[in-house]
N, CA, C, O and CB atoms as a CASP TS submission, in Angstrom:
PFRMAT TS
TARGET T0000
AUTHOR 0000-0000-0000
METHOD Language model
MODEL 1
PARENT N/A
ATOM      1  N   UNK     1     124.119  95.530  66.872  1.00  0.00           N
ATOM      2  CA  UNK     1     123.749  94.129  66.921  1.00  0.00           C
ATOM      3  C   UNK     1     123.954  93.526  65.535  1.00  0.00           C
ATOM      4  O   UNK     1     123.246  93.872  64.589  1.00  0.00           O
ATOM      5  CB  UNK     1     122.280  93.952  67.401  1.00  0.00           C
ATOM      6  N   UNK     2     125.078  92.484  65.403  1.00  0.00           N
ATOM      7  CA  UNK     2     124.908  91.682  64.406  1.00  0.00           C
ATOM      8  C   UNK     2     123.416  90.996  63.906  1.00  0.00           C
ATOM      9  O   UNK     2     122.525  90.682  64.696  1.00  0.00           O
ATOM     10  CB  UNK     2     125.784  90.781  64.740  1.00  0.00           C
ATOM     11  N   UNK     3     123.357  90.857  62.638  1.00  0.00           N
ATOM     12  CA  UNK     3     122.150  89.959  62.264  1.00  0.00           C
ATOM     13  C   UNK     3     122.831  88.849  60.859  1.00  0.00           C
ATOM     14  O   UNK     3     123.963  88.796  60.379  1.00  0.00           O
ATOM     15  CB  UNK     3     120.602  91.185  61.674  1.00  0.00           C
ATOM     16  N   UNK     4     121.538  88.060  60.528  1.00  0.00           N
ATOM     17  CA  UNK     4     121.511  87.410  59.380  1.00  0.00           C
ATOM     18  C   UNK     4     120.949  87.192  58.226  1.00  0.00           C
ATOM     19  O   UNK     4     120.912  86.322  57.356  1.00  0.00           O
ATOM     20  CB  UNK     4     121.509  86.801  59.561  1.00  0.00           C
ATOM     21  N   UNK     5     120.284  88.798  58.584  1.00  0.00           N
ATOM     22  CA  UNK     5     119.144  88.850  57.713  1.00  0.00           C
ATOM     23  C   UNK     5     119.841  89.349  56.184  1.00  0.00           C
ATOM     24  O   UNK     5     118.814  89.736  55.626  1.00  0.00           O
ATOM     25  CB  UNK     5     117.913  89.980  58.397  1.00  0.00           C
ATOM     26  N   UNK     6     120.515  89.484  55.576  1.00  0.00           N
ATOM     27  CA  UNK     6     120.699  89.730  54.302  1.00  0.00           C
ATOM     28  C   UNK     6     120.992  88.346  53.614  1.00  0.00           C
ATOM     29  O   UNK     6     120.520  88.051  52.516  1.00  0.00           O
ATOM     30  CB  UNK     6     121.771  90.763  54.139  1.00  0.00           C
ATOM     31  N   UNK     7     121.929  87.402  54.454  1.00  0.00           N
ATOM     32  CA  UNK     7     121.714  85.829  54.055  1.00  0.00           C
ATOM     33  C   UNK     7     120.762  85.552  53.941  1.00  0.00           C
ATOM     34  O   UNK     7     120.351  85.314  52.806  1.00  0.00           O
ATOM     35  CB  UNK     7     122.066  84.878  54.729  1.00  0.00           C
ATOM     36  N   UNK     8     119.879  85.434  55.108  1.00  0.00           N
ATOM     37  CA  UNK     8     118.210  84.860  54.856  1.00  0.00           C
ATOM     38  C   UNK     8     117.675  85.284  53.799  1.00  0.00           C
ATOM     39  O   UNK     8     117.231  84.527  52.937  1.00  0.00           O
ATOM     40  CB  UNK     8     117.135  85.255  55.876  1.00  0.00           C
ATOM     41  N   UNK     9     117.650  86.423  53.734  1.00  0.00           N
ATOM     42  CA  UNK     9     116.706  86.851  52.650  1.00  0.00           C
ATOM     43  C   UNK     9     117.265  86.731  51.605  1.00  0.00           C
ATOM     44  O   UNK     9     116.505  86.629  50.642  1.00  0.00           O
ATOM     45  CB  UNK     9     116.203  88.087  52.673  1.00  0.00           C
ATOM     46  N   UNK    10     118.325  86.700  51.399  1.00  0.00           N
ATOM     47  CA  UNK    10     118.990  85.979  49.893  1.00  0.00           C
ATOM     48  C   UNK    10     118.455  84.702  49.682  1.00  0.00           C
ATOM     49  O   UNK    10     118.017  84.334  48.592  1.00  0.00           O
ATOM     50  CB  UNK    10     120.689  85.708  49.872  1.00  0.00           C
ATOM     51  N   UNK    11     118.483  83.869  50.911  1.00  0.00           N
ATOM     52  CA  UNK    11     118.376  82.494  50.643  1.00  0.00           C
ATOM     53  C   UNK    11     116.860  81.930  50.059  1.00  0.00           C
ATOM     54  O   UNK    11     116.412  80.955  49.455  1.00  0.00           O
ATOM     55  CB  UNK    11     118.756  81.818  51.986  1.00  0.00           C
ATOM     56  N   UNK    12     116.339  83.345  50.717  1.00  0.00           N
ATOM     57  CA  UNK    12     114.604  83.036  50.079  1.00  0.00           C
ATOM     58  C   UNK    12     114.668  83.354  48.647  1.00  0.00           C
ATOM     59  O   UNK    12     113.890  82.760  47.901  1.00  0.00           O
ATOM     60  CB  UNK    12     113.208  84.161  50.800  1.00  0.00           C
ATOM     61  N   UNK    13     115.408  84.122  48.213  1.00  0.00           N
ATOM     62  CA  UNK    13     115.145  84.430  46.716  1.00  0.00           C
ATOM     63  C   UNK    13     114.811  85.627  46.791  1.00  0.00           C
ATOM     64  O   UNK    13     114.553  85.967  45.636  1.00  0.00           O
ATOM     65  CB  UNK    13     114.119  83.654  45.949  1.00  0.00           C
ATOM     66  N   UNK    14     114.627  86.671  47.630  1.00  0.00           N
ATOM     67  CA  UNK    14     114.222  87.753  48.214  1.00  0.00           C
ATOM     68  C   UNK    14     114.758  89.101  48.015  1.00  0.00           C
ATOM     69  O   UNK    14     115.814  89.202  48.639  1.00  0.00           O
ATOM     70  CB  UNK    14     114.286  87.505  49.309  1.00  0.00           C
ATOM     71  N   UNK    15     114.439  90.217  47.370  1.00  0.00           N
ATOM     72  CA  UNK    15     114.824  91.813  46.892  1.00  0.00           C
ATOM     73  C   UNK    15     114.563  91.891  48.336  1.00  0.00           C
ATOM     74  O   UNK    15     113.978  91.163  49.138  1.00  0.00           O
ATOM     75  CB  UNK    15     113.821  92.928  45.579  1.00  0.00           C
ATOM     76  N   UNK    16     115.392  93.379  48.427  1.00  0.00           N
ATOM     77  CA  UNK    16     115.083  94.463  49.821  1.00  0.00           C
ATOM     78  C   UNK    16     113.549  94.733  49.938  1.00  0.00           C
ATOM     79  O   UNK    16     112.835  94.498  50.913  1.00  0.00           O
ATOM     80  CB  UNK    16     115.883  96.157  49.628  1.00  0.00           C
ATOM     81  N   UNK    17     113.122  95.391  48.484  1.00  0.00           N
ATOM     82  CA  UNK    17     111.868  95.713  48.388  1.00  0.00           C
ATOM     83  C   UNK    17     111.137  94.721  48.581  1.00  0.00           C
ATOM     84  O   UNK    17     110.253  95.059  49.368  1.00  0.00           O
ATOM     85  CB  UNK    17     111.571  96.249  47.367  1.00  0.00           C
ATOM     86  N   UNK    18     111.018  93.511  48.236  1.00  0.00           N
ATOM     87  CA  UNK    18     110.396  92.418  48.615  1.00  0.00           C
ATOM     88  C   UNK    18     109.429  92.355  50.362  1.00  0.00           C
ATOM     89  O   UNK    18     108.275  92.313  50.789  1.00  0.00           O
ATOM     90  CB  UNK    18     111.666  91.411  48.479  1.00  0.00           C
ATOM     91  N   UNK    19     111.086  92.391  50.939  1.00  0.00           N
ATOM     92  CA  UNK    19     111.129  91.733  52.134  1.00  0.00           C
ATOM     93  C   UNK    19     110.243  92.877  52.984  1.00  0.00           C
ATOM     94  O   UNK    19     109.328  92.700  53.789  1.00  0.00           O
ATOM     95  CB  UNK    19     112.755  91.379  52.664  1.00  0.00           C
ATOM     96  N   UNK    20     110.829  94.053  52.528  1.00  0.00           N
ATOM     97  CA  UNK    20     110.281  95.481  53.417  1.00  0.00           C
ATOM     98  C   UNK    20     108.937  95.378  53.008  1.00  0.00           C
ATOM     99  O   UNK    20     108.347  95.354  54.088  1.00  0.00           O
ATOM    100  CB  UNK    20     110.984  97.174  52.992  1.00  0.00           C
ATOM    101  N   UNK    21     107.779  95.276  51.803  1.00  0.00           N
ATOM    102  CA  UNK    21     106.863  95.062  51.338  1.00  0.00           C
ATOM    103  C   UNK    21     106.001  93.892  52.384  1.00  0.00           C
ATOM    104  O   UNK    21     104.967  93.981  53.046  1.00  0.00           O
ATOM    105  CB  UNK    21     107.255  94.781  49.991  1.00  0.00           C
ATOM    106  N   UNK    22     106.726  93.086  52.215  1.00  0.00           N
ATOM    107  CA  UNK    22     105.875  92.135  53.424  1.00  0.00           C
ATOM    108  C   UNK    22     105.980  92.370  54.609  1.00  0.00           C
ATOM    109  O   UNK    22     105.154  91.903  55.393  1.00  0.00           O
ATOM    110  CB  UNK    22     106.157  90.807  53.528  1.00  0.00           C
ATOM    111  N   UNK    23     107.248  93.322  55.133  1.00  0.00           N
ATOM    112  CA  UNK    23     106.498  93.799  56.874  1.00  0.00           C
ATOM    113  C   UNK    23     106.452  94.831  56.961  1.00  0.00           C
ATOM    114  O   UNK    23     106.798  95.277  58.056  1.00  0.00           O
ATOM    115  CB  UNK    23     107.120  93.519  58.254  1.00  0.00           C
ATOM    116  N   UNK    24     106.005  95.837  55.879  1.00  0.00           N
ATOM    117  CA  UNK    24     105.157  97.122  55.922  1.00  0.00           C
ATOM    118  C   UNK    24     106.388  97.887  56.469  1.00  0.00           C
ATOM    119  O   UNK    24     106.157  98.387  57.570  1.00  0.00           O
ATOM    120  CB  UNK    24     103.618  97.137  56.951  1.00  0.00           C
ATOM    121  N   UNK    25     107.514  98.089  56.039  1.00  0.00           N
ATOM    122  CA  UNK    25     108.325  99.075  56.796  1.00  0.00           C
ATOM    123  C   UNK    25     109.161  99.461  55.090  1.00  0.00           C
ATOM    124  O   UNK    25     108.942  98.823  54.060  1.00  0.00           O
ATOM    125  CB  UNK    25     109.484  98.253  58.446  1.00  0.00           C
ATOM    126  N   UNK    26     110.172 100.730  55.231  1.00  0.00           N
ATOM    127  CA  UNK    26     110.464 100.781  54.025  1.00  0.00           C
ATOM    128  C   UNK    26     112.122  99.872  53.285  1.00  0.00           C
ATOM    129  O   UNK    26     112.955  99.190  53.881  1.00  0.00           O
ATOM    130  CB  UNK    26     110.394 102.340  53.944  1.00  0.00           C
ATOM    131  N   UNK    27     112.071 100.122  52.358  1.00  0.00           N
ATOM    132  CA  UNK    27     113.646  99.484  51.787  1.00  0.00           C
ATOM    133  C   UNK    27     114.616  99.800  52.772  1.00  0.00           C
ATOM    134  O   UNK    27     115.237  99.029  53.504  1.00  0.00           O
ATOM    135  CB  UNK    27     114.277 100.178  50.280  1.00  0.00           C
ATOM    136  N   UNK    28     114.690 101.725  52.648  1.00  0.00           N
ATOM    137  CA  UNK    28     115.750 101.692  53.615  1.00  0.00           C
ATOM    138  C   UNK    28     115.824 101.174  55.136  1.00  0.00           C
ATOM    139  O   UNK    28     116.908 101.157  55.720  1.00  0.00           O
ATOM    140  CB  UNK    28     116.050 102.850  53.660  1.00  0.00           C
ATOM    141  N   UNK    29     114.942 100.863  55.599  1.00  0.00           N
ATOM    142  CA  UNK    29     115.052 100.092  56.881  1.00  0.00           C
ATOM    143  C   UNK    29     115.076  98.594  56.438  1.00  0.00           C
ATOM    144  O   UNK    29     115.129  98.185  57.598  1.00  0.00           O
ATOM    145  CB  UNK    29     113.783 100.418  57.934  1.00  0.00           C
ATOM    146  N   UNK    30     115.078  98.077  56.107  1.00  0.00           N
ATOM    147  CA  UNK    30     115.674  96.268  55.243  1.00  0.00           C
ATOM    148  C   UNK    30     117.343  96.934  55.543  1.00  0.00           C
ATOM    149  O   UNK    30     118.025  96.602  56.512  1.00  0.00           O
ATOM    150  CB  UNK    30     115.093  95.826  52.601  1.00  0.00           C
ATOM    151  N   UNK    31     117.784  97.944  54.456  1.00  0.00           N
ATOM    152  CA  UNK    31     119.221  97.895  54.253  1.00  0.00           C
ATOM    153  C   UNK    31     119.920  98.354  55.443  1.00  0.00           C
ATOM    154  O   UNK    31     120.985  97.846  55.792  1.00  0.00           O
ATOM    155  CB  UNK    31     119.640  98.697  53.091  1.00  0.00           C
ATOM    156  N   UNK    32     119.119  99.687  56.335  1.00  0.00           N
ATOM    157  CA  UNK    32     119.791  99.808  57.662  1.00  0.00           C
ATOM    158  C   UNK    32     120.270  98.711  58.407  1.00  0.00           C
ATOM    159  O   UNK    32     121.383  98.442  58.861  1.00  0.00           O
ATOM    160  CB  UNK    32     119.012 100.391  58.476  1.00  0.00           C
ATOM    161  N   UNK    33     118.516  97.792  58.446  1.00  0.00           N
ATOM    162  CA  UNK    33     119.221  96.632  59.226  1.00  0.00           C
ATOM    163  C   UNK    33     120.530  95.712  58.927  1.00  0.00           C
ATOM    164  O   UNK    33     121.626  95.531  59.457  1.00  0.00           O
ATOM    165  CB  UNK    33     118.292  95.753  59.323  1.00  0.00           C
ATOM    166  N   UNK    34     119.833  95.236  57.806  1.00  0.00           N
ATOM    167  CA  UNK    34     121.417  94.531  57.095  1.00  0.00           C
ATOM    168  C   UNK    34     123.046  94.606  57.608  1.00  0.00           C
ATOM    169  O   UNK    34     123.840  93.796  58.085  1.00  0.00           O
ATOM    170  CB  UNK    34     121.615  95.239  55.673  1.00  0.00           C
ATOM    171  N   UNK    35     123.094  96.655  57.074  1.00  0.00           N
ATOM    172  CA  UNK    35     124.535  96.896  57.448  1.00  0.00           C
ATOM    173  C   UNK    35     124.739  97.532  59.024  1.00  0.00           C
ATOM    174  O   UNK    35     125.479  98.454  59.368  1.00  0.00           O
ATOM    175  CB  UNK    35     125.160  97.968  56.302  1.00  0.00           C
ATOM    176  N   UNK    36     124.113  96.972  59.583  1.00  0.00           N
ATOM    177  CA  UNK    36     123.825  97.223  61.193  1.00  0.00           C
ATOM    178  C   UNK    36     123.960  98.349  61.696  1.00  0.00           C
ATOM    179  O   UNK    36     124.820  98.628  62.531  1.00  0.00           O
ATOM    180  CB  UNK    36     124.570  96.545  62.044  1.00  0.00           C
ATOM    181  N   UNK    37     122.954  99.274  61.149  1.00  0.00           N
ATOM    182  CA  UNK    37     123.066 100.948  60.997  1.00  0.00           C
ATOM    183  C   UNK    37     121.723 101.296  61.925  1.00  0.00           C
ATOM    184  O   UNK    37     121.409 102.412  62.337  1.00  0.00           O
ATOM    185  CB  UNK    37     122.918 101.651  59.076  1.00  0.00           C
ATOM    186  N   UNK    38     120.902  99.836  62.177  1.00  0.00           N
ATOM    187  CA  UNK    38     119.620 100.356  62.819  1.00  0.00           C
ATOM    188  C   UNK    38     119.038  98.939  63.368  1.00  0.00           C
ATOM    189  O   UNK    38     118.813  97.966  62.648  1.00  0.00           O
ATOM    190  CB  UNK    38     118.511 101.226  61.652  1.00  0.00           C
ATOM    191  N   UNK    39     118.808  99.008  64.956  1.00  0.00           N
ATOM    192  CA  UNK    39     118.898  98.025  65.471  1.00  0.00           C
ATOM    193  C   UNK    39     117.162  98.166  65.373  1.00  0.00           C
ATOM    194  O   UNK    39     116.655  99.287  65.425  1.00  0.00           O
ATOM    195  CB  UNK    39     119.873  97.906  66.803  1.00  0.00           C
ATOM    196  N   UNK    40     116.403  97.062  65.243  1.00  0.00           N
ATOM    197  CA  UNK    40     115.041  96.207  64.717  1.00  0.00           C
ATOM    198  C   UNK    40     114.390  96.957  66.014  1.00  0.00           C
ATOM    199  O   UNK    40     115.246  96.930  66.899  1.00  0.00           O
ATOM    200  CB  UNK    40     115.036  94.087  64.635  1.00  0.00           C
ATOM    201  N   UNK    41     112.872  97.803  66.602  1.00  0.00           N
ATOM    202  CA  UNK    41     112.018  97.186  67.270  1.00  0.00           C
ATOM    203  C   UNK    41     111.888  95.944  67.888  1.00  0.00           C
ATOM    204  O   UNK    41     112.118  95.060  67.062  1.00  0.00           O
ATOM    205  CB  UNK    41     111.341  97.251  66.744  1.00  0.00           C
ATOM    206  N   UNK    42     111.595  95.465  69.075  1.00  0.00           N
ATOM    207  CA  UNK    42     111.156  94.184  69.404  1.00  0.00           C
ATOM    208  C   UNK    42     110.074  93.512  68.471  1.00  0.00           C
ATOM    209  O   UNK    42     110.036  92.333  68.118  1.00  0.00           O
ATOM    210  CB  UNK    42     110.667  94.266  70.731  1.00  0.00           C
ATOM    211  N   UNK    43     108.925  94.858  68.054  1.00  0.00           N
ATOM    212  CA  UNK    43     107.966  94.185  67.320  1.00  0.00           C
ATOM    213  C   UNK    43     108.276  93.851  66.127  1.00  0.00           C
ATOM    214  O   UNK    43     108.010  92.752  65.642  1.00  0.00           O
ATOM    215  CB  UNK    43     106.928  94.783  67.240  1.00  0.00           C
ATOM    216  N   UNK    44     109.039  95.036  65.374  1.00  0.00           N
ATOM    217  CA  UNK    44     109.659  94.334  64.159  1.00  0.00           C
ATOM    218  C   UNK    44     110.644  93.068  64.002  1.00  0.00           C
ATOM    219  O   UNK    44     110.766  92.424  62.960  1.00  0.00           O
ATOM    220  CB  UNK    44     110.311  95.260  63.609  1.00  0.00           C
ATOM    221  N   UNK    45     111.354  92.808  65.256  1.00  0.00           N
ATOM    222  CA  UNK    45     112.342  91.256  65.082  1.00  0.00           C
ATOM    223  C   UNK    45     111.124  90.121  64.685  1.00  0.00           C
ATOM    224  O   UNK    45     110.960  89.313  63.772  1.00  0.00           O
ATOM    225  CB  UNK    45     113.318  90.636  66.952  1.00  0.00           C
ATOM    226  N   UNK    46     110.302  90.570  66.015  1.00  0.00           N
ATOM    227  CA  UNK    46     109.188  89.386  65.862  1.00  0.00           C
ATOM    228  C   UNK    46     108.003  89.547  64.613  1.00  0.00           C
ATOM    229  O   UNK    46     106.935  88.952  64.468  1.00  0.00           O
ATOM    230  CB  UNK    46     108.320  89.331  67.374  1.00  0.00           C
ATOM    231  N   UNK    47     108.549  90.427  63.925  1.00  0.00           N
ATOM    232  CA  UNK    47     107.756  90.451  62.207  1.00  0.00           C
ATOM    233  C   UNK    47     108.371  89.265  61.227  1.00  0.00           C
ATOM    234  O   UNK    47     107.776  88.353  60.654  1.00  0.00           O
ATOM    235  CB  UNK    47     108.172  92.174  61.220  1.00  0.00           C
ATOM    236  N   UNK    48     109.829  89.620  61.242  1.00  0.00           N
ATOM    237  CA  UNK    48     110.820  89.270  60.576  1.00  0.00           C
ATOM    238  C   UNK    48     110.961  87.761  61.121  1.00  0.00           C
ATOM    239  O   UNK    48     111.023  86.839  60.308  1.00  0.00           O
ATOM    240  CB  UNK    48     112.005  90.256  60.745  1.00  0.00           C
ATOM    241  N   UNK    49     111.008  87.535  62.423  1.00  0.00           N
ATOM    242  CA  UNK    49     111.540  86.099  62.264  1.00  0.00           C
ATOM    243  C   UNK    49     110.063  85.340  62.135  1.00  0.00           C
ATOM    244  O   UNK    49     110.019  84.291  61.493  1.00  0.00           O
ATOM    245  CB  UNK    49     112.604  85.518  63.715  1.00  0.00           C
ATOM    246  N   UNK    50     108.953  85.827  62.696  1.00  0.00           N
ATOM    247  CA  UNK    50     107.867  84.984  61.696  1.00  0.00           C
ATOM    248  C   UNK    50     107.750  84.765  60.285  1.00  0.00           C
ATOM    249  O   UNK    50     107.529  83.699  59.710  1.00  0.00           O
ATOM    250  CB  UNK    50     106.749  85.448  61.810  1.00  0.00           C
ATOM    251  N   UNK    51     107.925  85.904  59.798  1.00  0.00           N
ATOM    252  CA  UNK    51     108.144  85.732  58.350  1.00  0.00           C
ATOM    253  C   UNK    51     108.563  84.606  57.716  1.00  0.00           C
ATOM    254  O   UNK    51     107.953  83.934  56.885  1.00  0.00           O
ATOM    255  CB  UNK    51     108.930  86.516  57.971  1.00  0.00           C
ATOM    256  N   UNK    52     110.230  84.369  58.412  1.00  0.00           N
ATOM    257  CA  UNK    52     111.134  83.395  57.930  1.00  0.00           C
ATOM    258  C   UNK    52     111.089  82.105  58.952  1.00  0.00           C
ATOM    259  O   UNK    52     111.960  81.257  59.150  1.00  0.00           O
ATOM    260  CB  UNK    52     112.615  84.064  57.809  1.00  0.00           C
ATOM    261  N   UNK    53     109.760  82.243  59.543  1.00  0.00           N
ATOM    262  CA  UNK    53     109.434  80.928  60.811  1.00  0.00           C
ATOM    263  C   UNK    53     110.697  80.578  61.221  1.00  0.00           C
ATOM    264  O   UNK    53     111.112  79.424  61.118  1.00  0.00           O
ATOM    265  CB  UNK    53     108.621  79.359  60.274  1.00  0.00           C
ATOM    266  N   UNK    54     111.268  81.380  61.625  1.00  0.00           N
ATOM    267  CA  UNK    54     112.743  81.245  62.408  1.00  0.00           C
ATOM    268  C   UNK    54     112.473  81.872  64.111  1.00  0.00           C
ATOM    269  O   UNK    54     111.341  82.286  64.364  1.00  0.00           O
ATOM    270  CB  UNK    54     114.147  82.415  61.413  1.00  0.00           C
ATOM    271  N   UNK    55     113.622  81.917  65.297  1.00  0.00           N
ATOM    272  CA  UNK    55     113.772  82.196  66.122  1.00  0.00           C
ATOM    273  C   UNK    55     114.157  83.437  65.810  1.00  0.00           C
ATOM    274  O   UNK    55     114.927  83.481  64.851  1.00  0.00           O
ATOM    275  CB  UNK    55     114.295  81.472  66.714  1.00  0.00           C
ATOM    276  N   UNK    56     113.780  84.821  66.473  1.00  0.00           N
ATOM    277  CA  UNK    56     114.730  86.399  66.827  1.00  0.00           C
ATOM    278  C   UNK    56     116.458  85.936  66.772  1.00  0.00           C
ATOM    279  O   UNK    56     117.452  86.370  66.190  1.00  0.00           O
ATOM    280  CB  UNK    56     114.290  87.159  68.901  1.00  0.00           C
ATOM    281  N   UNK    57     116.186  84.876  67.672  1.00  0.00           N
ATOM    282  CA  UNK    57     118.064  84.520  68.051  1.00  0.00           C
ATOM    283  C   UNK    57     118.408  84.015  66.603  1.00  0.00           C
ATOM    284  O   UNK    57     119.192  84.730  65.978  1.00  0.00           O
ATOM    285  CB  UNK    57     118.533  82.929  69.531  1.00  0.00           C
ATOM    286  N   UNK    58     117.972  82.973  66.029  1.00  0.00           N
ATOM    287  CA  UNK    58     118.437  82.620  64.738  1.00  0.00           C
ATOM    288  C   UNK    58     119.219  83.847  64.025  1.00  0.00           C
ATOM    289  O   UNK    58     120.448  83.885  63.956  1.00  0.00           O
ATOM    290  CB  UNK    58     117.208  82.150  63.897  1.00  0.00           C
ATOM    291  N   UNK    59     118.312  84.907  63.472  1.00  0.00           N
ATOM    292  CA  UNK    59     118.591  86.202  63.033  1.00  0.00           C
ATOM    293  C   UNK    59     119.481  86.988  63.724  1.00  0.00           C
ATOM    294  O   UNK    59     120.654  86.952  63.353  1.00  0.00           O
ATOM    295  CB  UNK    59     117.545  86.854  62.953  1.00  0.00           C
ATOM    296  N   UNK    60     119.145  87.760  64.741  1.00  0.00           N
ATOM    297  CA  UNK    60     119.815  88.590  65.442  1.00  0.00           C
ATOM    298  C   UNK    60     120.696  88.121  66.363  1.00  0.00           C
ATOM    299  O   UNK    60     120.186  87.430  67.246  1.00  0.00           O
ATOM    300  CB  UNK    60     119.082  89.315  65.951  1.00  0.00           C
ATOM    301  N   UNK    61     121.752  88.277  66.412  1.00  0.00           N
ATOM    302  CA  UNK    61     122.996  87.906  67.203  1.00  0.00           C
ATOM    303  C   UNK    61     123.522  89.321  68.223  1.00  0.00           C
ATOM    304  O   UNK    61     124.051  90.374  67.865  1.00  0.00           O
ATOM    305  CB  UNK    61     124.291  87.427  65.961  1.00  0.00           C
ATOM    306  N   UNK    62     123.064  88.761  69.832  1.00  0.00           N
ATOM    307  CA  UNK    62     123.316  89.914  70.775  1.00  0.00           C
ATOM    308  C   UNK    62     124.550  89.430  71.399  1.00  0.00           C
ATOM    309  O   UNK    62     124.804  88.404  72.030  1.00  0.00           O
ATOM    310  CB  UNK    62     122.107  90.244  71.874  1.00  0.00           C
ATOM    311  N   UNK    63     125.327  90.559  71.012  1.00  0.00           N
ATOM    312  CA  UNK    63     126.938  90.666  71.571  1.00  0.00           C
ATOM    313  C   UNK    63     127.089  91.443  72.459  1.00  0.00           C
ATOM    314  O   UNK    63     127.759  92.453  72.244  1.00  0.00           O
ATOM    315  CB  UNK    63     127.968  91.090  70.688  1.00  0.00           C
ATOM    316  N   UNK    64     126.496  91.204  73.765  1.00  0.00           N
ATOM    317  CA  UNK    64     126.217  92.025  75.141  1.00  0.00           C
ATOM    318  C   UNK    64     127.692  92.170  75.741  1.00  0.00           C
ATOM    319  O   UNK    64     128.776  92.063  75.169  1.00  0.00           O
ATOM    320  CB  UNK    64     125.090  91.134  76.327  1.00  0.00           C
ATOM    321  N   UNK    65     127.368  92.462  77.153  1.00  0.00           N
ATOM    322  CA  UNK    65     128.896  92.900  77.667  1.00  0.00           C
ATOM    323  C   UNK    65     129.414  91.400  78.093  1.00  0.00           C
ATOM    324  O   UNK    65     130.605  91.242  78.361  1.00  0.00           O
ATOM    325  CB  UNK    65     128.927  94.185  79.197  1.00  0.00           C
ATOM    326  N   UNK    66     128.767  90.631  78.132  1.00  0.00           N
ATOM    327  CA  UNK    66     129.547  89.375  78.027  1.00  0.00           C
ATOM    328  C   UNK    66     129.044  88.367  79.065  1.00  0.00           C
ATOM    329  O   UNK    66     129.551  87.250  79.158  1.00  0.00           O
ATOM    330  CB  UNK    66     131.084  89.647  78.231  1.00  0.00           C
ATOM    331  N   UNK    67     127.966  88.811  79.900  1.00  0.00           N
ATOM    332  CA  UNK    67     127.374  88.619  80.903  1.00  0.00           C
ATOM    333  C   UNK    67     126.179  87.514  81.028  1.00  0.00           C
ATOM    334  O   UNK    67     125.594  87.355  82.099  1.00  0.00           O
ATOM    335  CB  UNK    67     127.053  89.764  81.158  1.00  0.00           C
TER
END
């Protein structure tokens, strides 16, 4: 699953460590997500896009079978 979270969180002004620090998970899961090595929990999307009072969809981009 594509995302947008390394923009976003640039755009906040935002380190890896930062971001992982505020939803209790570690760096390397910030950077998994990023380079789309590790697709988010449901509960964690909905960590992350509260965070950035954004939509899941804003962030995460689902490229299903086309359906």
């Amino acid at each position: 699953m594509k995302n947008r979270l390394e923009e976003i969180r640039k755009k906040h002004g935002l380190k890896q460590e930062d971001l992982a620090a505020a939803l209790e998970v570690s760096r390397q899961t910030i950077g998994s997500l990023e380079n789309g090595r590790y697709n988010p929990s449901i509960i964690l999307a909905f960590k992350i896009a509260r965070y950035f009072n954004m939509s899941i969809e804003e962030i995460f981009i689902y490229e299903g079978d086309g359906k």
